[in-house]
C-alpha positions as CSV (number, residue, x, y, z in Angstrom):
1,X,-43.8,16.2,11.9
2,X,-45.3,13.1,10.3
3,X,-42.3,12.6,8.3
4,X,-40.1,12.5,11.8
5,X,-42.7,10.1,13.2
6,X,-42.3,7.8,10.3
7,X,-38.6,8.4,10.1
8,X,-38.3,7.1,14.4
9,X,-40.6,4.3,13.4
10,X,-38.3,3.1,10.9
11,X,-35.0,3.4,13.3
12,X,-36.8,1.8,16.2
13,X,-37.6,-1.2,13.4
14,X,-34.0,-0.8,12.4
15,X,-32.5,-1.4,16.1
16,X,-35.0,-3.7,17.1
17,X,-33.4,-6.6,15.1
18,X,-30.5,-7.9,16.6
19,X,-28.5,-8.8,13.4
20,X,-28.9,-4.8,12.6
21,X,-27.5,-4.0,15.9
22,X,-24.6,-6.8,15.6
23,X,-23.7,-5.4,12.4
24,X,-23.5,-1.8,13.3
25,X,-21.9,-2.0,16.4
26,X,-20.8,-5.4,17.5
27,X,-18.8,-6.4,14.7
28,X,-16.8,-2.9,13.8
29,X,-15.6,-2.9,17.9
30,X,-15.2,-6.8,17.7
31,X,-12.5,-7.0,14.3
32,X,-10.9,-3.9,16.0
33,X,-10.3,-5.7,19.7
34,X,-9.1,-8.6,17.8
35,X,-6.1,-6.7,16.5
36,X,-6.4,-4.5,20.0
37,X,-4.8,-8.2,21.8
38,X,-3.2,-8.8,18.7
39,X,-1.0,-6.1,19.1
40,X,-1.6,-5.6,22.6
41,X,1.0,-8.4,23.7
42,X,3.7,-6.4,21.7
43,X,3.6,-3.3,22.6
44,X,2.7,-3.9,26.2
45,X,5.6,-6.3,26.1
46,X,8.4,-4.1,24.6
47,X,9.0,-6.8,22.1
48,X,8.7,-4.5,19.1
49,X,11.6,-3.4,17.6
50,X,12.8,-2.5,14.3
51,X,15.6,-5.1,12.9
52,X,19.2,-3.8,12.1
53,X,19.1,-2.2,8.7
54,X,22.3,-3.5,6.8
55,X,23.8,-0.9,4.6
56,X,26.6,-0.8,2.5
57,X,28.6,1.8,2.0
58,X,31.3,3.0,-1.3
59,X,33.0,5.7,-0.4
60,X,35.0,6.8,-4.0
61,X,35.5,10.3,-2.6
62,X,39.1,11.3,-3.2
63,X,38.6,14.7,-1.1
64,X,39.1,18.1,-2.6
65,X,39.0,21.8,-1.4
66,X,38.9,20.4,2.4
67,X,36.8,22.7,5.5
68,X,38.5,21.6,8.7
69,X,35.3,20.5,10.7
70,X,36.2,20.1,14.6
71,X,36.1,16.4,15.9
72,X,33.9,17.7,18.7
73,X,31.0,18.0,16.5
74,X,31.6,14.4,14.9
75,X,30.2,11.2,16.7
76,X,32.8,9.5,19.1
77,X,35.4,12.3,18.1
78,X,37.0,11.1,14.8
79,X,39.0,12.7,11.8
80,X,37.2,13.8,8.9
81,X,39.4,14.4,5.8
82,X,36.7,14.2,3.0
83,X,33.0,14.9,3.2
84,X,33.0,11.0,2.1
85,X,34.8,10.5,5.4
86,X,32.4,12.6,7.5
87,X,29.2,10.8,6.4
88,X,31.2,7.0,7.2
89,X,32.2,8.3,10.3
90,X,28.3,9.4,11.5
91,X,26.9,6.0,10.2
92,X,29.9,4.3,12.0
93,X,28.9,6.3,15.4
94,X,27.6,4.2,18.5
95,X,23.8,6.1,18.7
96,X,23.6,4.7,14.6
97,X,24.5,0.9,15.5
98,X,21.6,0.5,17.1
99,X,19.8,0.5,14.1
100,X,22.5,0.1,11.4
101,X,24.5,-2.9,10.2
102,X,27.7,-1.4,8.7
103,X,30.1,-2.5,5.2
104,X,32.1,-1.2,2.9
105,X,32.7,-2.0,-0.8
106,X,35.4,-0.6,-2.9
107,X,33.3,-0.4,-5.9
108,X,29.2,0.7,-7.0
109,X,28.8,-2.3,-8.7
110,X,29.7,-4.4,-6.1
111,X,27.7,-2.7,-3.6
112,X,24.8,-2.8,-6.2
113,X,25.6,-6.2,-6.2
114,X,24.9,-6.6,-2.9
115,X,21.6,-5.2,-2.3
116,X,20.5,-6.9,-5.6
117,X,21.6,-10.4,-3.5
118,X,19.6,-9.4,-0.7
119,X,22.8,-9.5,1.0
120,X,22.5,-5.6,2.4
121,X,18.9,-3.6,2.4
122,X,20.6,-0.5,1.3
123,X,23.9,0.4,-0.6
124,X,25.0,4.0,-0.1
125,X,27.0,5.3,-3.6
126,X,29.4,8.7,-2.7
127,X,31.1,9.5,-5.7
128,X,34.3,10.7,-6.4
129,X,33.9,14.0,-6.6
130,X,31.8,14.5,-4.1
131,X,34.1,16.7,-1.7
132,X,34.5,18.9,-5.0
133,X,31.2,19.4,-5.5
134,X,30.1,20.5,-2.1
135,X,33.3,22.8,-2.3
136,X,31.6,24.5,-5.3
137,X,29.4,26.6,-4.3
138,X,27.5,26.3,-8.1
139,X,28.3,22.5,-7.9
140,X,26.0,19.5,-7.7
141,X,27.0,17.2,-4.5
142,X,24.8,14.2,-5.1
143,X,25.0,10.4,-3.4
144,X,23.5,7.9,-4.9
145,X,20.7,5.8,-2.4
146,X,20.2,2.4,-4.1
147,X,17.9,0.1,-2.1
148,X,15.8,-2.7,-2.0
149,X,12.6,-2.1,-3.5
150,X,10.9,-5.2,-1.8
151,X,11.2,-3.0,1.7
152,X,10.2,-0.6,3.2
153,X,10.8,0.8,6.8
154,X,14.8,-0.2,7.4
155,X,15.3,2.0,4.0
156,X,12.7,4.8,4.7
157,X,14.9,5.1,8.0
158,X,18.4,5.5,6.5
159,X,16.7,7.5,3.3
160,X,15.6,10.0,6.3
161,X,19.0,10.0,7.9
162,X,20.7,10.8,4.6
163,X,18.1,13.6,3.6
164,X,18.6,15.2,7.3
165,X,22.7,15.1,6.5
166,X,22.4,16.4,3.1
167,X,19.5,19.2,4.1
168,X,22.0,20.5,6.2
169,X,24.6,20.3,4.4
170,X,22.9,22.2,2.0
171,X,22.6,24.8,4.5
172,X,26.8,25.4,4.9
173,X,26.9,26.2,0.7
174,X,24.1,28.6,0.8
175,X,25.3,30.2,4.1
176,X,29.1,30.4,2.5
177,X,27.3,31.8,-1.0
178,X,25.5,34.2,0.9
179,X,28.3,35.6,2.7
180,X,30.2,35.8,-0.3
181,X,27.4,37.4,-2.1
182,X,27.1,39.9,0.6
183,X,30.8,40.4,2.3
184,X,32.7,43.3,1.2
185,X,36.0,41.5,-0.8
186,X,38.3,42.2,1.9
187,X,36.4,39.7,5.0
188,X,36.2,36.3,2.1
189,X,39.3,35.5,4.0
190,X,36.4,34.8,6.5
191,X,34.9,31.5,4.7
192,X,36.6,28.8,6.2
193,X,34.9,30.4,9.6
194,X,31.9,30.8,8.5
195,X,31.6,27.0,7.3
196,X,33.2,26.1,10.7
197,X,30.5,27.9,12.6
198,X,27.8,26.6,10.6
199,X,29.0,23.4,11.0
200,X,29.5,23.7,14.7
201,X,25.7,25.0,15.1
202,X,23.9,22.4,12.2
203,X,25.7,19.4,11.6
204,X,25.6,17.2,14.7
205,X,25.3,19.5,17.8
206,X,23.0,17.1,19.6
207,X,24.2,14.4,22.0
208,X,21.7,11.7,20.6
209,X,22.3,11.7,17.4
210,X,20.0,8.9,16.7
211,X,17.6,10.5,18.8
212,X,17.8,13.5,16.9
213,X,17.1,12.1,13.7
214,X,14.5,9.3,14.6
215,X,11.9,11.5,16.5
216,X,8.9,9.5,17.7
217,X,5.2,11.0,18.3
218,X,1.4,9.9,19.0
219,X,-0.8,10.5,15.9
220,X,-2.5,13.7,18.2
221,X,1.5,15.6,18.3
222,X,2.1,15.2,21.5
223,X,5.7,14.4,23.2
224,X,6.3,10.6,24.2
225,X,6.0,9.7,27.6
226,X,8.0,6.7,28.4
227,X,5.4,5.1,30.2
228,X,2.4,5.7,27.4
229,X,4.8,4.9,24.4
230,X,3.8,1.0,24.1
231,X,-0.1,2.2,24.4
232,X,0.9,5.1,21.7
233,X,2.4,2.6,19.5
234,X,-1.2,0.2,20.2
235,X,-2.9,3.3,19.2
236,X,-1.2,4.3,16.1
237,X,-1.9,0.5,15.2
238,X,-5.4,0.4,15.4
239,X,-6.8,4.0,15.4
240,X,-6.7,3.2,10.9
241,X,-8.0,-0.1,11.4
242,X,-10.9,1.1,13.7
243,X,-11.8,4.2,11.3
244,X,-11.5,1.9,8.5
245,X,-14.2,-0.6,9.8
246,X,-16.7,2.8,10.6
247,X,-17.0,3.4,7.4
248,X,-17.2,0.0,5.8
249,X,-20.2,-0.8,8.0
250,X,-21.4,2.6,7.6
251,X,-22.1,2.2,4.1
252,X,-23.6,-1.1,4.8
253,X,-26.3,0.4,7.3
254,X,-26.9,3.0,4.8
255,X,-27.9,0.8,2.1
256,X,-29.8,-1.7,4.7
257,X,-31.8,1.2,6.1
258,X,-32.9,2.0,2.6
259,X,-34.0,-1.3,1.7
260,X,-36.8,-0.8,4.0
261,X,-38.4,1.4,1.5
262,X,-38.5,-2.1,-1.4
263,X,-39.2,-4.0,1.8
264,X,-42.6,-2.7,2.7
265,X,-43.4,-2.0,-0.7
266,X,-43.5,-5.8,-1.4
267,X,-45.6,-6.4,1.9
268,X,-47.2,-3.4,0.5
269,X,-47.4,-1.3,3.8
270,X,-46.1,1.3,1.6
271,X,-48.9,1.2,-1.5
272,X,-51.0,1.2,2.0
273,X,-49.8,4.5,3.1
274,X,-50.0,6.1,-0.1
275,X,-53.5,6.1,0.3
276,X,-53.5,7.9,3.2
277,X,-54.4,11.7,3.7
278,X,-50.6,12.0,4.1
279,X,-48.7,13.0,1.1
280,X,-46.6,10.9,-1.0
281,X,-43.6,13.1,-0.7
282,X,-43.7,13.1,3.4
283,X,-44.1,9.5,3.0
284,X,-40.4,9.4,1.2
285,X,-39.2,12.3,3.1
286,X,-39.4,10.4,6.7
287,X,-38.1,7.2,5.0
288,X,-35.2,8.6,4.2
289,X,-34.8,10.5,6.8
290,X,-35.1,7.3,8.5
291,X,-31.1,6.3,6.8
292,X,-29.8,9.5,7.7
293,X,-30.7,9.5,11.2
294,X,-29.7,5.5,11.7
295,X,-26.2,6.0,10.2
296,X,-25.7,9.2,12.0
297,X,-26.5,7.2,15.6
298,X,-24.2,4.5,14.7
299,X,-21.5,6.8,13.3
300,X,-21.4,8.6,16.6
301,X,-21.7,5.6,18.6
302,X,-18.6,4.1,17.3
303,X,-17.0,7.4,17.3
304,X,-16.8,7.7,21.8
305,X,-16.9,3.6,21.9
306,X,-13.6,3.7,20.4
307,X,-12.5,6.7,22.1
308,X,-13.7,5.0,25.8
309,X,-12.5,1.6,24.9
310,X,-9.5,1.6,22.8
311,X,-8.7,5.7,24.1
312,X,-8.5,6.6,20.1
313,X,-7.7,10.7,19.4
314,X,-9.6,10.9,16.9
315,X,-8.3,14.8,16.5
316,X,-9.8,18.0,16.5
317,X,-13.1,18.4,17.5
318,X,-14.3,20.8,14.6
319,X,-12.0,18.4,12.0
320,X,-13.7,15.3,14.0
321,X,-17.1,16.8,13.2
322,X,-16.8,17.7,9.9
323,X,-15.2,14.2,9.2
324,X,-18.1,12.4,11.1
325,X,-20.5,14.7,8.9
326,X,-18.9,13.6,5.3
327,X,-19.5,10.2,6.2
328,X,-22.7,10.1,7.4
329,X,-24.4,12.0,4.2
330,X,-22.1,9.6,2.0
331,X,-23.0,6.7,3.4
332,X,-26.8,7.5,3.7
333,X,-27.0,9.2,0.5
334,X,-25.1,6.2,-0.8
335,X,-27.5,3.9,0.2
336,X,-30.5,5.1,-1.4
337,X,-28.9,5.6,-4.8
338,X,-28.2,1.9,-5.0
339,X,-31.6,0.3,-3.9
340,X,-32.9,3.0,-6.3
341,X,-32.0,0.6,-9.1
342,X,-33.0,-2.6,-7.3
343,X,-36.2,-4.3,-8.6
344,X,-37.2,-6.2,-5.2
345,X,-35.0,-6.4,-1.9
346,X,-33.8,-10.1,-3.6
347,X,-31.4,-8.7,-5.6
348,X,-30.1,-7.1,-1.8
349,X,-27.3,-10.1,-2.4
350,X,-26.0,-8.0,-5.1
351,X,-26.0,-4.8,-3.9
352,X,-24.3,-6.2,-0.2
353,X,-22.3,-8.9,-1.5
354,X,-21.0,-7.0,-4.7
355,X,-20.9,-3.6,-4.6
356,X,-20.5,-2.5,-1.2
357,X,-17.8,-4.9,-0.5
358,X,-15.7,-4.0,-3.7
359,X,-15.8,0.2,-2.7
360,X,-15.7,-0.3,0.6
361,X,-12.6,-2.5,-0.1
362,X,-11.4,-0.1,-2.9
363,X,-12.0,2.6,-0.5
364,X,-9.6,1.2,2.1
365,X,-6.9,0.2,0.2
366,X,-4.8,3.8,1.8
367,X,-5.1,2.1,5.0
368,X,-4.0,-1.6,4.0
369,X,-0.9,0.1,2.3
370,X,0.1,2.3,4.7
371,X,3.4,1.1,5.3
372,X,4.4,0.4,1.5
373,X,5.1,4.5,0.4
374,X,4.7,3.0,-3.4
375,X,1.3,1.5,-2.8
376,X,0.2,4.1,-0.6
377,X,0.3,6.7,-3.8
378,X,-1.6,4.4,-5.9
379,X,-4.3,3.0,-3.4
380,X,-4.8,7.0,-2.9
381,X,-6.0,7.5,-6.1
382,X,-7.7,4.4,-6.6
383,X,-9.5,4.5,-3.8
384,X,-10.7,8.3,-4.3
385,X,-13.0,6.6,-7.4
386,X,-15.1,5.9,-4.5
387,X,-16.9,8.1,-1.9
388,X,-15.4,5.3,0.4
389,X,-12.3,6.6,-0.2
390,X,-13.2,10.0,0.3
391,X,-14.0,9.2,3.6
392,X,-11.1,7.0,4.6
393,X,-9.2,10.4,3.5
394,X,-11.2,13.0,5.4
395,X,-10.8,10.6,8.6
396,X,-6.8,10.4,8.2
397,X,-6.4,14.1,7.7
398,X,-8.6,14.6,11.1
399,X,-6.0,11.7,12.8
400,X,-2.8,13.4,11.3
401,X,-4.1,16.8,12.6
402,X,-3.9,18.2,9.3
403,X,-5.4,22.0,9.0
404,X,-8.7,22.2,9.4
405,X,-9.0,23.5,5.9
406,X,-7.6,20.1,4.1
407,X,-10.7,18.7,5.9
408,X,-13.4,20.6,4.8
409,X,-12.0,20.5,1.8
410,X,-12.2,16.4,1.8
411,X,-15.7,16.8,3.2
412,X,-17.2,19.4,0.5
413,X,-16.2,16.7,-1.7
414,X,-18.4,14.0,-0.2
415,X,-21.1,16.4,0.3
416,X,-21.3,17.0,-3.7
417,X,-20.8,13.1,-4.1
418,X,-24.1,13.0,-1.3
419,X,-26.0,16.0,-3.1
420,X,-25.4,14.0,-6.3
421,X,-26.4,10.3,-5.2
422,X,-29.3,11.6,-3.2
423,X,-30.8,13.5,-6.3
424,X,-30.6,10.9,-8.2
425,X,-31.6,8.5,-5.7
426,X,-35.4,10.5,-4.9
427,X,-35.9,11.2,-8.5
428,X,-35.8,7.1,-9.3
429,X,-38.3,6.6,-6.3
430,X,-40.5,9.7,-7.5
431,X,-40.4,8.1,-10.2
432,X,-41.1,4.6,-9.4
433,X,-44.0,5.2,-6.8
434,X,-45.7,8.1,-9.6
């Protein structure tokens, strides 16, 4: 009991100064409603909208062993005489020039050309035995993608539409080699039907095809509603950005709350207590205590003010807790580790200014490349050198609804990373106060 009464002294201290409270609560809610009307305007506006992605396309494919596909189940009805021809004509239909600005070249190195200029975003390669290929049912049908590598979503987009096209055309050869792997010799007069029917069920039996490929969800799963997509798209903007912040102050409160143990040892309050009947150990115990239980309020605190203010999902509630759990041991466990190597609570400069910032930052570098693929991978691993990082990842698995498992997973890591920091943290201040 007297390490909780010492432990609720030390919060009530904590939230009793106004710059502590500020930088818990104010200033996390504050940087995210500044990109809240940043990007309110936008989305609220129906402004946003992806530019037209120029491709270019080289069609080289002289045709081959032909499948007779039925212009029903092409876009606007046209003639396909090549698989070349059938890809031109999808990327030439109406629902693709919404989002598609369409040109030919006769030649790769020409189209290469282009993209190289910065002329076209995207150059689409289909060689000349393409048709060939796909009519082998052992053969290799490949297209070359060649793209800009300075951008990102207008490629990501056709790169998408292309792997949908060849996924199911995938599908016809291992349908025709199955059926000729399993038809008795006399029905392989049957294969032309078989590719026909495939093609009639897989290829493009929706009336959208845009829609089909290019399908549009909240982070939480759920169908668009018309009316909610502009505040899903708000949501999706800021539900990282908000998370993000959490964390970064998290860590800060962690290591702020800890200080308090350096602080009262120089006004020596704490050499005073020492002498007391009450133990040296219960003493430490309800001091850091004190860090756990101060994160842990702020933590949840940000947690239903963002869900009340800016209506963030933040998931699952089991994944939610278990995410909310990881970061509150990191942080507080975090915290005591690094003002167990601090001399006095001068060198606090350090510690905020230096090392929090650069793992927080390191730590968030997943959510400031979340758009670039390429830096994505890398900030992923960089950013899991810190505990930081750990819990920028346990947060976006609970947003992405990933299963339940992944999370635990993520937050068994930061609990060995708290176990680890929090041993080594008491054994310095054993140490210390001996």
């Amino acid at each position: 009991m007297k390490a909780l009464d010492i432990a609720l002294k030390d919060m009530l201290r904590s939230f009793r100064s106004l710059f502590a409270v500020v930088f818990m609560f104010v200033i996390p809610l504050l940087v995210t409603g500044m990109f809240y009307f940043m990007f309110g305007n936008i989305a609220s506006s129906g402004d946003f909208s992806l530019p037209r992605t120029k491709v270019i396309i080289a069609n080289l494919d002289e045709g081959g062993p032909k499948f007779q596909v039925n212009p029903k189940n092409i876009p606007d009805g046209k003639k396909a005489d090549s698989m070349g021809d059938l890809i031109v004509n999808i990327m030439e239909s109406e629902e693709m020039s919404d989002f598609i600005e369409l040109s030919f070249a006769p030649d790769p190195e020409l189209a290469r050309a282009t993209v190289d200029s910065q002329d076209a975003q995207v150059a689409i390669i289909i060689p000349v035995d393409f048709s060939k290929e796909f009519a082998d049912i052992y053969g290799e049908a490949e297209i070359e993608f060649y793209q800009d590598p300075t951008l990102t979503i207008g490629p990501d987009i056709i790169r998408s539409i292309m792997n949908r096209f060849m996924d199911g055309m995938s599908g016809v050869k291992i349908a025709v080699k199955v059926f000729l792997d399993e038809a008795p010799p006399e029905e392989t007069i049957f294969t032309g039907q078989v590719v026909q029917d495939y093609l009639a069920v897989s290829l493009v039996e929706e009336d959208d095809v845009a829609t089909a490929l290019l399908a549009v969800r909240p982070p939480s799963g759920q169908p668009v509603n018309e009316e909610e997509e502009s505040q899903n798209l708000l949501v999706t903007i800021i539900s990282p950005i908000m998370g993000g912040m959490m964390i970064f102050y998290a860590f800060f409160t962690g290591a702020s709350t800890a200080q308090s143990i350096l602080k009262e040892e120089e006004e020596r309050t704490l050499p005073r207590l020492f002498t007391t009947p009450t133990s040296q150990a219960t003493i430490l115990s309800g001091k850091l205590l004190s860090v756990f239980l101060t994160v842990s309020v702020q933590v949840i605190v940000l947690l239903v003010a963002a869900r009340l203010i800016f209506t963030i999902h933040w998931g699952e509630l089991p994944s939610t807790f278990l995410m909310a759990l990881g970061i509150i041991f990191s942080a507080s466990s975090f915290g005591v580790f690094l003002n167990s190597f601090l001399k006095d609570s001068k060198q606090g400069g350090v510690l905020f200014g230096g090392v929090l910032t650069v793992t927080g930052m390191l730590g968030m570098i997943s959510i400031f490349a979340i758009n670039s693929p390429a830096a994505a991978k890398l900030g992923n691993s960089v950013s899991l050198l810190v505990p930081q990082g750990w819990a920028i990842r346990a947060l976006m698995q609970t947003m992405n609804a990933e299963p339940i498992s992944n999370v635990l997973i993520t937050t068994l890591v930061l609990l060995l990373w708290s176990v680890a920091f929090f041993a080594i943290g008491v054994w310095r201040f054993n140490k210390r106060f001996a």
